[in-house]
mmCIF file of the N, C-alpha and C atoms, coordinates in Angstrom:
data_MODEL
# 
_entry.id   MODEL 
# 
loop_
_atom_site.group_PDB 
_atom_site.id 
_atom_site.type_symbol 
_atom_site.label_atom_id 
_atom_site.label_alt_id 
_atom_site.label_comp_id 
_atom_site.label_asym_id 
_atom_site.label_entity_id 
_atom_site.label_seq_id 
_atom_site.pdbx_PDB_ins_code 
_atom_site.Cartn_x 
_atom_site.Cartn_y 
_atom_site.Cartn_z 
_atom_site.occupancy 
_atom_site.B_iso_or_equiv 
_atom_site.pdbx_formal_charge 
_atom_site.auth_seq_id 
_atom_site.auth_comp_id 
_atom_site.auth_asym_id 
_atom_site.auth_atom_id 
_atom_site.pdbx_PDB_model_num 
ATOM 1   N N  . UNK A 1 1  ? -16.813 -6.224 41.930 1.00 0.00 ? 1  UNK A N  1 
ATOM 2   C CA . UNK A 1 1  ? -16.285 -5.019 41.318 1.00 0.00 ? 1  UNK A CA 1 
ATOM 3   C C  . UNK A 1 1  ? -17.433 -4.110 40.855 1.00 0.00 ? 1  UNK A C  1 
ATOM 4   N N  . UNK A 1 2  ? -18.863 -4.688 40.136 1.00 0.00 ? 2  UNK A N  1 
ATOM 5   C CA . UNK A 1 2  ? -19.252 -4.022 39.826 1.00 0.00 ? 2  UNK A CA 1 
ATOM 6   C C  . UNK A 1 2  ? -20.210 -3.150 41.165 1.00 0.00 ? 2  UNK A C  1 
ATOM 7   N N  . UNK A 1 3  ? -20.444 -3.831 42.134 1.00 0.00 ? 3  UNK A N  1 
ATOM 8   C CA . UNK A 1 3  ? -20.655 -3.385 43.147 1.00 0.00 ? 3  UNK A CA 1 
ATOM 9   C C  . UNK A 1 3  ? -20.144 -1.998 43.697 1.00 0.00 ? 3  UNK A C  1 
ATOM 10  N N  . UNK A 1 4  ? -18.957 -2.393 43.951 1.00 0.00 ? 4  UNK A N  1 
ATOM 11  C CA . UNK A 1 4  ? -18.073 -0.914 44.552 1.00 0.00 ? 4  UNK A CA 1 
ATOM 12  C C  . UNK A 1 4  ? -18.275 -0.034 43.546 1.00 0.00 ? 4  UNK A C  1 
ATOM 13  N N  . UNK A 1 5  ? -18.125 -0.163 41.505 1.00 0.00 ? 5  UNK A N  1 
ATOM 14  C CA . UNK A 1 5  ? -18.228 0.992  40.927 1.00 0.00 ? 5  UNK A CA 1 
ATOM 15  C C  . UNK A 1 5  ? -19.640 1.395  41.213 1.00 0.00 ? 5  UNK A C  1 
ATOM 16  N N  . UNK A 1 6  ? -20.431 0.995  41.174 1.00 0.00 ? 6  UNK A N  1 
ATOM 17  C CA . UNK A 1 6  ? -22.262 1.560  41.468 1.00 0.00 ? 6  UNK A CA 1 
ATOM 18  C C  . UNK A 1 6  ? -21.839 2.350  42.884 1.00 0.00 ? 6  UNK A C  1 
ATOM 19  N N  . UNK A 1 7  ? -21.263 1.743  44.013 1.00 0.00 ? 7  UNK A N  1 
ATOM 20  C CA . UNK A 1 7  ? -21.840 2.387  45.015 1.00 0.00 ? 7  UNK A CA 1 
ATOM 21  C C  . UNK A 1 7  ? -20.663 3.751  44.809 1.00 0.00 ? 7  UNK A C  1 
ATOM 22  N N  . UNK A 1 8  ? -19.774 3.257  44.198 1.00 0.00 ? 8  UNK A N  1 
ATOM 23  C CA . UNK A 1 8  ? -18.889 5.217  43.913 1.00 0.00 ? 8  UNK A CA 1 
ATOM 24  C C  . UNK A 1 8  ? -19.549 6.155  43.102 1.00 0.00 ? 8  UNK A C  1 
ATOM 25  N N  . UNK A 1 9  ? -20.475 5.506  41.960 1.00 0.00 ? 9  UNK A N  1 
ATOM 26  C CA . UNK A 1 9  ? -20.890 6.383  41.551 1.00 0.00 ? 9  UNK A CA 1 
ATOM 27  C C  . UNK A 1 9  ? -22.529 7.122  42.046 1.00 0.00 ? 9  UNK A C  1 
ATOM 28  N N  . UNK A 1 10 ? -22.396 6.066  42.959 1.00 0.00 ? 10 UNK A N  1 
ATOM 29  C CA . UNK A 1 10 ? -23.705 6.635  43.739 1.00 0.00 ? 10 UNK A CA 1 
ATOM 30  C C  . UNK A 1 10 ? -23.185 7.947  44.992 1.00 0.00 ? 10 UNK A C  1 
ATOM 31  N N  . UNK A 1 11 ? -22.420 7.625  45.016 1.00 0.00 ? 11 UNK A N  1 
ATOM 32  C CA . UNK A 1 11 ? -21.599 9.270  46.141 1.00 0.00 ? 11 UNK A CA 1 
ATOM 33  C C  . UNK A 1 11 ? -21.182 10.063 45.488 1.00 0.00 ? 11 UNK A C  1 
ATOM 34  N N  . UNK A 1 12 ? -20.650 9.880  44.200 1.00 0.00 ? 12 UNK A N  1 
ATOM 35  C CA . UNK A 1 12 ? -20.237 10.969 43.293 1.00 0.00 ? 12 UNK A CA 1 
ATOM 36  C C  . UNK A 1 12 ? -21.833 12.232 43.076 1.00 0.00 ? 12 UNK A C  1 
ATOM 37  N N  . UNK A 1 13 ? -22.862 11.122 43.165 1.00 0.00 ? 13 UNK A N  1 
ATOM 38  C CA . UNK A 1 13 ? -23.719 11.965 42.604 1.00 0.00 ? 13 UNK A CA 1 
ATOM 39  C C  . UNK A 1 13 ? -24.060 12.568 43.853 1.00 0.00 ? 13 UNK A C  1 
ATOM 40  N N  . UNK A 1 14 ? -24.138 12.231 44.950 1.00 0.00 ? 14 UNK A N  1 
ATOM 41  C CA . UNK A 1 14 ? -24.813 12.458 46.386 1.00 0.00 ? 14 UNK A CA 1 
ATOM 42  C C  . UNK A 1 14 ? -23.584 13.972 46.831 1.00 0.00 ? 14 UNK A C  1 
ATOM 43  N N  . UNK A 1 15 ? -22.249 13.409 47.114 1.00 0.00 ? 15 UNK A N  1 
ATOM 44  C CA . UNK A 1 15 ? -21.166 14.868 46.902 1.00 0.00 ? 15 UNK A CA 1 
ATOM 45  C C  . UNK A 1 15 ? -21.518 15.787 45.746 1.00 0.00 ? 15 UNK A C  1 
ATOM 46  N N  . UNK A 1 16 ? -22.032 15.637 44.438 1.00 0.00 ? 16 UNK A N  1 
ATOM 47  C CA . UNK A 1 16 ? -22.279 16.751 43.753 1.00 0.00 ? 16 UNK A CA 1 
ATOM 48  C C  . UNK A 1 16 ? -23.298 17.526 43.933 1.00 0.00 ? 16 UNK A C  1 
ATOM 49  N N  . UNK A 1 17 ? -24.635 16.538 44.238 1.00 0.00 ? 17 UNK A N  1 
ATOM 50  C CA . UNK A 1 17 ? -25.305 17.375 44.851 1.00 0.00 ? 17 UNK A CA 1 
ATOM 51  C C  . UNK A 1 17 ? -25.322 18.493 46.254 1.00 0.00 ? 17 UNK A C  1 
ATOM 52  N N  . UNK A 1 18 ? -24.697 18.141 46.998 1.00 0.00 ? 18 UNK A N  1 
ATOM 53  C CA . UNK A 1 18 ? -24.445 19.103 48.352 1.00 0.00 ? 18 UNK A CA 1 
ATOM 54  C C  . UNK A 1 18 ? -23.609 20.037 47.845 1.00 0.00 ? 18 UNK A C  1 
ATOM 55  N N  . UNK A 1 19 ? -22.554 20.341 47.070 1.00 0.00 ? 19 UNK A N  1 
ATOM 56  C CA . UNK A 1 19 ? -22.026 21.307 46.354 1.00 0.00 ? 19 UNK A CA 1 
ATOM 57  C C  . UNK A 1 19 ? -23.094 22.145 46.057 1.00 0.00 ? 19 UNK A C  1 
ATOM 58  N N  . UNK A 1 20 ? -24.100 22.245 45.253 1.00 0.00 ? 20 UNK A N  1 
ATOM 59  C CA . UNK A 1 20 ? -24.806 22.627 44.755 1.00 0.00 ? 20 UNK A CA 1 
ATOM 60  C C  . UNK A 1 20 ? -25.378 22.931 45.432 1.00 0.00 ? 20 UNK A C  1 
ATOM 61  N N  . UNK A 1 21 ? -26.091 22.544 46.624 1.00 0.00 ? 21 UNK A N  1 
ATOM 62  C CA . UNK A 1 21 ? -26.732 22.967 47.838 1.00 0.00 ? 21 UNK A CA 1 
ATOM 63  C C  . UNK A 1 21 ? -25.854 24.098 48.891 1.00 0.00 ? 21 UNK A C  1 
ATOM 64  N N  . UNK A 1 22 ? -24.620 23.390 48.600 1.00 0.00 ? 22 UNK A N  1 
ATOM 65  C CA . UNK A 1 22 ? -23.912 24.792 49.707 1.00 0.00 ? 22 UNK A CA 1 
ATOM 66  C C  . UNK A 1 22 ? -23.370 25.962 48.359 1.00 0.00 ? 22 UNK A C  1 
ATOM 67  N N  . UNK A 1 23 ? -23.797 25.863 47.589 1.00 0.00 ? 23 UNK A N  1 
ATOM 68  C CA . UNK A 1 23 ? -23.261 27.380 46.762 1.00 0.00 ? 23 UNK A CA 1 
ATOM 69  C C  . UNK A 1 23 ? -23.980 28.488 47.123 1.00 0.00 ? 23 UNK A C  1 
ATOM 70  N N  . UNK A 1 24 ? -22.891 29.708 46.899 1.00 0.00 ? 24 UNK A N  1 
ATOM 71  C CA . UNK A 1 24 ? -23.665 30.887 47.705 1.00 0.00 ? 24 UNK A CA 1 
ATOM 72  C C  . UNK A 1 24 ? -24.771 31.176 46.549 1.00 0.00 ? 24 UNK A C  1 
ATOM 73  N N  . UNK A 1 25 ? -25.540 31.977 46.927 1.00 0.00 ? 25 UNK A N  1 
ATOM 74  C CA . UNK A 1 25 ? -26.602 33.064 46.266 1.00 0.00 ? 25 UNK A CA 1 
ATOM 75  C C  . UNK A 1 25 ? -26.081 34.330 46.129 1.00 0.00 ? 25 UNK A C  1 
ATOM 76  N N  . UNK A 1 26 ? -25.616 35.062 45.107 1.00 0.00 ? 26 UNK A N  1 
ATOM 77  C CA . UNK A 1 26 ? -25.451 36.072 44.491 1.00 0.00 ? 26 UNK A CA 1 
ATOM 78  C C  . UNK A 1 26 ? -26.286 37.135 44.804 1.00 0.00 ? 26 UNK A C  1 
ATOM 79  N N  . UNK A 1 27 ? -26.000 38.187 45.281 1.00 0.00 ? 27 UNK A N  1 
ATOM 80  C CA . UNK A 1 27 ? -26.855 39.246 46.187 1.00 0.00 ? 27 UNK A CA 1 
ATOM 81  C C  . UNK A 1 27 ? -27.668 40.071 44.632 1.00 0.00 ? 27 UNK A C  1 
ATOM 82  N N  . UNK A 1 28 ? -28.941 40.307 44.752 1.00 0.00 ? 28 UNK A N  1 
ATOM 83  C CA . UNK A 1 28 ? -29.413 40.950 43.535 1.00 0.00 ? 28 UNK A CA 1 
ATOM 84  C C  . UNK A 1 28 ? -29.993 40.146 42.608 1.00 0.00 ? 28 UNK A C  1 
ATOM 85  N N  . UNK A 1 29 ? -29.729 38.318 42.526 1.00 0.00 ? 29 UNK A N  1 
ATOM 86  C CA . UNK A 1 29 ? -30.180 37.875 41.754 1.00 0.00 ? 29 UNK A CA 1 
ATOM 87  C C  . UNK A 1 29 ? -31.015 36.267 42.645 1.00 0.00 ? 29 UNK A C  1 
ATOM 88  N N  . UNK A 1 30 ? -32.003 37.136 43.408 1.00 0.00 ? 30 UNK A N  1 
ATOM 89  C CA . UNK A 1 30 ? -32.263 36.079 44.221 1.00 0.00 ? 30 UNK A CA 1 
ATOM 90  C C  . UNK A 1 30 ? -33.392 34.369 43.481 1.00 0.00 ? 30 UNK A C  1 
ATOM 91  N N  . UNK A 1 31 ? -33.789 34.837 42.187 1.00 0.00 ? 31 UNK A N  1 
ATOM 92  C CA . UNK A 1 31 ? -34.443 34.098 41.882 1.00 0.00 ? 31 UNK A CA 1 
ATOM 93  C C  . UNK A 1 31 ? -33.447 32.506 40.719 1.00 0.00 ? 31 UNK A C  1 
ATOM 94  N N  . UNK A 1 32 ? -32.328 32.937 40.785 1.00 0.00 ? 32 UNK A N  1 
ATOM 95  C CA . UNK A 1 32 ? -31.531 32.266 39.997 1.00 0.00 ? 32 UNK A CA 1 
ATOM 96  C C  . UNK A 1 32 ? -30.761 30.713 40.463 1.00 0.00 ? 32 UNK A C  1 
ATOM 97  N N  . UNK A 1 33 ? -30.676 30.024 40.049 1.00 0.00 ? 33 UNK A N  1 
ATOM 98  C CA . UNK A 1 33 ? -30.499 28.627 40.433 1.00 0.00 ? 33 UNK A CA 1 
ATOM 99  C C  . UNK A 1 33 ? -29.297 28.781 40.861 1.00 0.00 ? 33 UNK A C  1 
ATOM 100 N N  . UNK A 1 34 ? -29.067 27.457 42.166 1.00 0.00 ? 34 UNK A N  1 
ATOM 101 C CA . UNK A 1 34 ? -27.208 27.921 42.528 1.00 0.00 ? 34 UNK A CA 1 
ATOM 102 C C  . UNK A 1 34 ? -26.627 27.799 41.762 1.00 0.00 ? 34 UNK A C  1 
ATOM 103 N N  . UNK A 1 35 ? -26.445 27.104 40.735 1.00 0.00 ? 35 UNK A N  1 
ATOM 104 C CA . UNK A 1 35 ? -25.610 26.516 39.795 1.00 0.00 ? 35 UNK A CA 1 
ATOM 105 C C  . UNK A 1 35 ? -25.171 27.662 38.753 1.00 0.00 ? 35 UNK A C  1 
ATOM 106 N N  . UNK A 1 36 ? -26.270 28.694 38.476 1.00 0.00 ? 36 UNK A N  1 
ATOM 107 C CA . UNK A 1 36 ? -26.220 29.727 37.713 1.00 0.00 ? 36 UNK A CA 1 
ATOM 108 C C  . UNK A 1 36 ? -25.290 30.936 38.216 1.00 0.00 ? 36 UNK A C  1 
ATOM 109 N N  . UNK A 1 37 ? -25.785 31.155 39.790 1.00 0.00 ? 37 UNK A N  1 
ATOM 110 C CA . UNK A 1 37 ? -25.473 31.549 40.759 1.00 0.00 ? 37 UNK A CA 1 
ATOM 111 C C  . UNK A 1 37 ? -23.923 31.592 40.611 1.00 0.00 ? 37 UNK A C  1 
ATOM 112 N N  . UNK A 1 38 ? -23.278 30.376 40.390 1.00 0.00 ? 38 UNK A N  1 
ATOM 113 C CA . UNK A 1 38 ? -21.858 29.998 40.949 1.00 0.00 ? 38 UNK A CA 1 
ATOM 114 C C  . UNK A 1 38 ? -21.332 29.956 39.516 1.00 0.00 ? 38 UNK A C  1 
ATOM 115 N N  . UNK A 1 39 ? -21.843 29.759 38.556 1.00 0.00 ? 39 UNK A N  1 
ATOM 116 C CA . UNK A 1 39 ? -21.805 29.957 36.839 1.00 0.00 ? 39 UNK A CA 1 
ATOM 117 C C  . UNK A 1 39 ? -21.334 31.486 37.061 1.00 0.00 ? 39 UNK A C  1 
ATOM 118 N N  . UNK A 1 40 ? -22.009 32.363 37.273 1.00 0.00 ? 40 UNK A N  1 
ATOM 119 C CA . UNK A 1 40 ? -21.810 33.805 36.998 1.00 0.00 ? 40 UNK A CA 1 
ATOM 120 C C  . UNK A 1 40 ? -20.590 34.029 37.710 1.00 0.00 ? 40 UNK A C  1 
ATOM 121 N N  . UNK A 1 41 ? -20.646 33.549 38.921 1.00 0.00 ? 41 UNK A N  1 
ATOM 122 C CA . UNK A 1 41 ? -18.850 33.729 39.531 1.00 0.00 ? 41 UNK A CA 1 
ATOM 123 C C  . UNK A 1 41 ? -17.881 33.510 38.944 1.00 0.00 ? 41 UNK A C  1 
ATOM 124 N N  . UNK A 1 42 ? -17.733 32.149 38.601 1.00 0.00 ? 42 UNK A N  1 
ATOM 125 C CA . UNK A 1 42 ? -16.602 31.233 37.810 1.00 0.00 ? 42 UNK A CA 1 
ATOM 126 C C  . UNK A 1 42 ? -16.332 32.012 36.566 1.00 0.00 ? 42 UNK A C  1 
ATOM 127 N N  . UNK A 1 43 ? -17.187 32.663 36.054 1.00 0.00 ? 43 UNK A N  1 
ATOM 128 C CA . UNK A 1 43 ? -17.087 32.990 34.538 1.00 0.00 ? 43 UNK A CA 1 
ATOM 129 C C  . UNK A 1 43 ? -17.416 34.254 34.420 1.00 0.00 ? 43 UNK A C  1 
ATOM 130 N N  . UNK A 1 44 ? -16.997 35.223 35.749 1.00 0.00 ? 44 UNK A N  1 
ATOM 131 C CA . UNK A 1 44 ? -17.169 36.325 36.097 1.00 0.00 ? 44 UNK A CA 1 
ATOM 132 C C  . UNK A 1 44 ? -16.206 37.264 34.425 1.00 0.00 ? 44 UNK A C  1 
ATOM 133 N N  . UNK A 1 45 ? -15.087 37.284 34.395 1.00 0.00 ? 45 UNK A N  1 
ATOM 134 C CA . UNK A 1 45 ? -14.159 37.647 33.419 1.00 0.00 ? 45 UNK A CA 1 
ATOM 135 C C  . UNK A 1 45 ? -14.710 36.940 32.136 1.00 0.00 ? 45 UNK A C  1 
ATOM 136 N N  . UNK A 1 46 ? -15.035 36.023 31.538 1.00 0.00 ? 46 UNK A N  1 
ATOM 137 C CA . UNK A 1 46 ? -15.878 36.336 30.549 1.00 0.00 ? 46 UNK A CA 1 
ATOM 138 C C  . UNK A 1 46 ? -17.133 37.755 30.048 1.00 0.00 ? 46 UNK A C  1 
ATOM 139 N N  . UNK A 1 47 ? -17.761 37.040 31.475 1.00 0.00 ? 47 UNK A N  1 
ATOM 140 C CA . UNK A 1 47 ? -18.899 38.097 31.370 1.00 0.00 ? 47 UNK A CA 1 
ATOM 141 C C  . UNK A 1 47 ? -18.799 39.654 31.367 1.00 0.00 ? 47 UNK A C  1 
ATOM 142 N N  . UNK A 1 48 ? -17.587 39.927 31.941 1.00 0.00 ? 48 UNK A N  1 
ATOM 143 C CA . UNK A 1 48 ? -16.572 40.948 31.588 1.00 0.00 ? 48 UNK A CA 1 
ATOM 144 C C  . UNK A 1 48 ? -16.309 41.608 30.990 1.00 0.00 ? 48 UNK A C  1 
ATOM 145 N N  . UNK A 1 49 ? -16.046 40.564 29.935 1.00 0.00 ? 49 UNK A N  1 
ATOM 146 C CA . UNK A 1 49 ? -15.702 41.113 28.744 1.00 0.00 ? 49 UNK A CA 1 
ATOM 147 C C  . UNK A 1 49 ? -16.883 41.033 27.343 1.00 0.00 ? 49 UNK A C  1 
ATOM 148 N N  . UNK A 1 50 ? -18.236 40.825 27.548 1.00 0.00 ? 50 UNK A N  1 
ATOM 149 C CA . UNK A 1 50 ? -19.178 40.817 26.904 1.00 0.00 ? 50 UNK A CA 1 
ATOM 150 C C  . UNK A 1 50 ? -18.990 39.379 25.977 1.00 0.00 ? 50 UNK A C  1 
ATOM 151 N N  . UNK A 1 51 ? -18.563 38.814 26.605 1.00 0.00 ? 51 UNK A N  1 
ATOM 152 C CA . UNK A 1 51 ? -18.128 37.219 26.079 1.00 0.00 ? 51 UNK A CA 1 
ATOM 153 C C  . UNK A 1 51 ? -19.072 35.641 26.927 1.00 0.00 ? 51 UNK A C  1 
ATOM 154 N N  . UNK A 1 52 ? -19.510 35.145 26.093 1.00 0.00 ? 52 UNK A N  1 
ATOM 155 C CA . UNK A 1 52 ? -20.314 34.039 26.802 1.00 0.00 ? 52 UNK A CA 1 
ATOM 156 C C  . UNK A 1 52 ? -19.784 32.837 26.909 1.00 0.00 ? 52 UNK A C  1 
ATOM 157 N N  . UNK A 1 53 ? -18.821 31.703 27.804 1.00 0.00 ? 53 UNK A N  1 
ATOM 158 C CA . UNK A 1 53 ? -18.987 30.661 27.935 1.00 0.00 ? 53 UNK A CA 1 
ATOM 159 C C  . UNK A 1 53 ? -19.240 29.656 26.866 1.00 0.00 ? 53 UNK A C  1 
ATOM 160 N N  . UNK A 1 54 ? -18.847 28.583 26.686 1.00 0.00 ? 54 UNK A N  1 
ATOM 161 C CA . UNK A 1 54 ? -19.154 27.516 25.494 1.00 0.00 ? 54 UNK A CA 1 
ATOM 162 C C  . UNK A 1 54 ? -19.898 26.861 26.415 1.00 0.00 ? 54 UNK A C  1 
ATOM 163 N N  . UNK A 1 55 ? -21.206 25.902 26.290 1.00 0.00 ? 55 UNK A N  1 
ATOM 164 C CA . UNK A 1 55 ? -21.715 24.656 26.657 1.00 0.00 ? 55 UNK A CA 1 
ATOM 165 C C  . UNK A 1 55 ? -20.352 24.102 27.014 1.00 0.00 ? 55 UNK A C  1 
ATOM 166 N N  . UNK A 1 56 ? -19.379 23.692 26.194 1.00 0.00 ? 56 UNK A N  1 
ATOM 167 C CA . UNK A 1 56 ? -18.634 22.684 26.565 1.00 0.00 ? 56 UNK A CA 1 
ATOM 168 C C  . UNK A 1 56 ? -18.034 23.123 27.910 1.00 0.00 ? 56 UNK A C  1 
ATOM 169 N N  . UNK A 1 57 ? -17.897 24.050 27.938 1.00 0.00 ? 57 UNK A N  1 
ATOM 170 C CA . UNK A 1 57 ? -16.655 24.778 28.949 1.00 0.00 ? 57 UNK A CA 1 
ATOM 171 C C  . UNK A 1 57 ? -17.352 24.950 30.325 1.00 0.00 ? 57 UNK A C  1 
ATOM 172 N N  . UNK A 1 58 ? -19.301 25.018 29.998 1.00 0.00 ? 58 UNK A N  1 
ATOM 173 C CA . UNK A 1 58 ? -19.982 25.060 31.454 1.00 0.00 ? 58 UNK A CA 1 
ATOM 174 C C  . UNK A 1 58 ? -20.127 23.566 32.043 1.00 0.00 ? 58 UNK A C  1 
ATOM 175 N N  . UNK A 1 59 ? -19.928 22.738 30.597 1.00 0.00 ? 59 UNK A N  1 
ATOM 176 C CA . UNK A 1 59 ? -19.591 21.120 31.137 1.00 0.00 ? 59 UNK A CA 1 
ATOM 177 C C  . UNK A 1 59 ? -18.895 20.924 32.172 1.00 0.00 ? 59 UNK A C  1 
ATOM 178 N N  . UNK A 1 60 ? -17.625 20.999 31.931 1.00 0.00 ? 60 UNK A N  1 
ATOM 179 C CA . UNK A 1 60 ? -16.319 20.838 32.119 1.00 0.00 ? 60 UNK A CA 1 
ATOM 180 C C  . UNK A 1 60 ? -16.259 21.129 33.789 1.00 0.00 ? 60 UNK A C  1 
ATOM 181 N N  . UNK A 1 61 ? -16.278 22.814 33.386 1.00 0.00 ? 61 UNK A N  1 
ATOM 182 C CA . UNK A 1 61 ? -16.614 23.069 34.765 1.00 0.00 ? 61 UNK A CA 1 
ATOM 183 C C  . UNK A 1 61 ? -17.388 22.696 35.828 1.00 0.00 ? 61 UNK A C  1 
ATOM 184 N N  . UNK A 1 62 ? -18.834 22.463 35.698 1.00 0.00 ? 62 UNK A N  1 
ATOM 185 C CA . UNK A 1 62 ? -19.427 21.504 36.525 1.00 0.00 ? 62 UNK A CA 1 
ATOM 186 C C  . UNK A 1 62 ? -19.993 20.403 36.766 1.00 0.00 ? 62 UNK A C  1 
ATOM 187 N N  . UNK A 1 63 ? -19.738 20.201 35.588 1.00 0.00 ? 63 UNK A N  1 
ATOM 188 C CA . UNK A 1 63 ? -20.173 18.326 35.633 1.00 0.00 ? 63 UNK A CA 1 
ATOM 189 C C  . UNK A 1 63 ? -21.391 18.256 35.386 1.00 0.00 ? 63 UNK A C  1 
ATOM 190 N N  . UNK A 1 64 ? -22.060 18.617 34.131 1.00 0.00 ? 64 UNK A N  1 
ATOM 191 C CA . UNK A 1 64 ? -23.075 19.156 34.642 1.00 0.00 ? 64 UNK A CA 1 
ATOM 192 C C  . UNK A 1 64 ? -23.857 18.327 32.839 1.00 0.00 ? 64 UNK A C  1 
ATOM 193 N N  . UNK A 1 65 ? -25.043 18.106 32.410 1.00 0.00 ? 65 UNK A N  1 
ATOM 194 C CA . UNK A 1 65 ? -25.297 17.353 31.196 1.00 0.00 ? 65 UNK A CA 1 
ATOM 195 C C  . UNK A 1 65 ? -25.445 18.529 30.267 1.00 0.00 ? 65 UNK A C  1 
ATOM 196 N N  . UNK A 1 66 ? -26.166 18.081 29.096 1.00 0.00 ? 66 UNK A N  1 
ATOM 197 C CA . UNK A 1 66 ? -25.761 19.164 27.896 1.00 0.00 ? 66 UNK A CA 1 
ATOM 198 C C  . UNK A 1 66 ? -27.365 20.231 28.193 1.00 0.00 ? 66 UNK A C  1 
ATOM 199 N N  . UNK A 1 67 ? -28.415 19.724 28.006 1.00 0.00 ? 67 UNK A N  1 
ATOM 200 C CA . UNK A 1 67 ? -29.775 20.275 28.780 1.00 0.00 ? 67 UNK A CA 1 
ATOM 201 C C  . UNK A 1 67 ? -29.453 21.636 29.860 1.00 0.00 ? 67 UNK A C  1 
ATOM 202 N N  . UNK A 1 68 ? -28.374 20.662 30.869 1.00 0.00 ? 68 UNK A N  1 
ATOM 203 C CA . UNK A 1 68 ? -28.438 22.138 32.087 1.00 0.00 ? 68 UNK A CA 1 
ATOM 204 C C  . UNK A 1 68 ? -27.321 22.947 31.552 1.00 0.00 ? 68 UNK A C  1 
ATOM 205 N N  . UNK A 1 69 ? -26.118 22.492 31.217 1.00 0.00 ? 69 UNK A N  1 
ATOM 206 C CA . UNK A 1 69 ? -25.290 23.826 30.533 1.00 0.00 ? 69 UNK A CA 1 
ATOM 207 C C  . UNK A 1 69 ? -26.127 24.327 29.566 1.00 0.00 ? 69 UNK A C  1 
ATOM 208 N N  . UNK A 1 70 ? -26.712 24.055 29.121 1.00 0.00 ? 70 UNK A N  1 
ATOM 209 C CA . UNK A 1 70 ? -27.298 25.398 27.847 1.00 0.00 ? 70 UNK A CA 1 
ATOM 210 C C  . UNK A 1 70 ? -28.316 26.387 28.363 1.00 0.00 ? 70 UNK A C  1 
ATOM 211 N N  . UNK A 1 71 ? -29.148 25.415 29.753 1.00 0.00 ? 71 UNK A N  1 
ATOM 212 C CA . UNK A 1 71 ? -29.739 26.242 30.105 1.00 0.00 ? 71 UNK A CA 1 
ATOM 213 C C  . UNK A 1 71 ? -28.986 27.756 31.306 1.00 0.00 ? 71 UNK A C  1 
ATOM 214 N N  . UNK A 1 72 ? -27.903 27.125 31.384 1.00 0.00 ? 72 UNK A N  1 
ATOM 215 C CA . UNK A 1 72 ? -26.724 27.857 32.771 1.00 0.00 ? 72 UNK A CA 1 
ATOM 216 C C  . UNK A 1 72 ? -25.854 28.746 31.175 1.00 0.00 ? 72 UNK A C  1 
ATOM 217 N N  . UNK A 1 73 ? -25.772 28.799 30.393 1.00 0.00 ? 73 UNK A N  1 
ATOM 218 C CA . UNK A 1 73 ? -25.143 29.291 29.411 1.00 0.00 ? 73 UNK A CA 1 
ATOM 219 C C  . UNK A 1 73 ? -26.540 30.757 28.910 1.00 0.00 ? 73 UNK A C  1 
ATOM 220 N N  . UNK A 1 74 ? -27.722 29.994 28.599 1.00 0.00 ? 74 UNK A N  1 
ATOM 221 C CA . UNK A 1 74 ? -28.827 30.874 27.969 1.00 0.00 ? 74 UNK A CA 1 
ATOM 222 C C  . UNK A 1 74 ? -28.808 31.940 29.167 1.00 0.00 ? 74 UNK A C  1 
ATOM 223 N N  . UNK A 1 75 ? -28.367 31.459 30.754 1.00 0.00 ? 75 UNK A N  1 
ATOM 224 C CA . UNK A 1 75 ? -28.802 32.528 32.050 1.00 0.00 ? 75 UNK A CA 1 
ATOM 225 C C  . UNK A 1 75 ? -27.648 33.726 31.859 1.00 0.00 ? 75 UNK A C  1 
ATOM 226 N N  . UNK A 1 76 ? -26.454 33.294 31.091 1.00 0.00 ? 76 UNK A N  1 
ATOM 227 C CA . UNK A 1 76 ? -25.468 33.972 31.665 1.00 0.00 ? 76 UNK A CA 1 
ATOM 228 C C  . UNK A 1 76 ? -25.366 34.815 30.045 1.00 0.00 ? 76 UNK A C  1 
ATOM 229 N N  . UNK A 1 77 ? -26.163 34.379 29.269 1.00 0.00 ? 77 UNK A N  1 
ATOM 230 C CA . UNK A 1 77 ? -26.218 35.245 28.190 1.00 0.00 ? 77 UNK A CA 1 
ATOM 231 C C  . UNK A 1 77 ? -27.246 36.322 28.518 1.00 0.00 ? 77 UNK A C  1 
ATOM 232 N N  . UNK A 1 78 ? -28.245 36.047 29.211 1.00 0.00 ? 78 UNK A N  1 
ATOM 233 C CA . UNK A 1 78 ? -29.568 37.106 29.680 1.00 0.00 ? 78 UNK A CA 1 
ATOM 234 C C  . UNK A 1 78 ? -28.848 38.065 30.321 1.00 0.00 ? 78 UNK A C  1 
ATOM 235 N N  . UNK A 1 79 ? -27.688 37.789 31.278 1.00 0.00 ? 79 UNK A N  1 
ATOM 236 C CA . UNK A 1 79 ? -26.913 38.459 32.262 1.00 0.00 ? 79 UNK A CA 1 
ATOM 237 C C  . UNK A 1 79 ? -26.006 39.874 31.622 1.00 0.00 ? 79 UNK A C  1 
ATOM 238 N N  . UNK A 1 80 ? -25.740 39.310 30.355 1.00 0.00 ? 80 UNK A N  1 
ATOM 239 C CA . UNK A 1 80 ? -24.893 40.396 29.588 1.00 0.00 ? 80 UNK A CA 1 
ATOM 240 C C  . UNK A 1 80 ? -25.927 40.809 28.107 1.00 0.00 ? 80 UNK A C  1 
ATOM 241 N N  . UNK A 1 81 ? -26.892 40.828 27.968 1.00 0.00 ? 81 UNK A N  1 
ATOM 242 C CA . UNK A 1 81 ? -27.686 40.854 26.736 1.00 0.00 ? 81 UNK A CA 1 
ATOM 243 C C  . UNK A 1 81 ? -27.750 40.406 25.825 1.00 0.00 ? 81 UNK A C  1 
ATOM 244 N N  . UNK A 1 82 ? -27.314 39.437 25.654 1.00 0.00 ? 82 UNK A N  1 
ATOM 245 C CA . UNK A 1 82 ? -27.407 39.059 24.166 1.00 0.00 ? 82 UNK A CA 1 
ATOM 246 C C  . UNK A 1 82 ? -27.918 37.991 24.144 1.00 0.00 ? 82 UNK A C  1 
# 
């Protein structure tokens, strides 16, 4: 058993990564990570509305640890000024 859970969670991570690899690039912001990239999409209507995303909520959305949402949160605050 513990076998099969290791090797699922070893594809979980291998499928999340290629996600991340096939996300588009955002025309205009060529230096920005995909993840940020696909952050600014998803949370397009926030940004909208001069409103930023929670850490928790960039969690959620991509599965992602507390380190890189804050840093995918700090990008999408640069994005609208504040």
């Amino acid at each position: 058993m513990a076998l099969i859970g290791s090797y699922e969670l070893l594809m979980m991570i291998i499928r999340s990564a290629q996600v991340l690899e096939d996300a588009p690039i955002v025309p205009g912001l060529p230096d920005m990570d995909p993840l940020q990239a696909q952050a600014a999409e998803v949370f397009a209507d926030y940004l909208a509305a001069d409103r930023i995303p929670s850490v928790g909520a960039i969690r959620a959305q991509f599965h992602v640890g507390q380190s890189r949402a804050q840093r995918v949160r700090a990008c999408l605050a640069s994005m609208i000024g504040k």
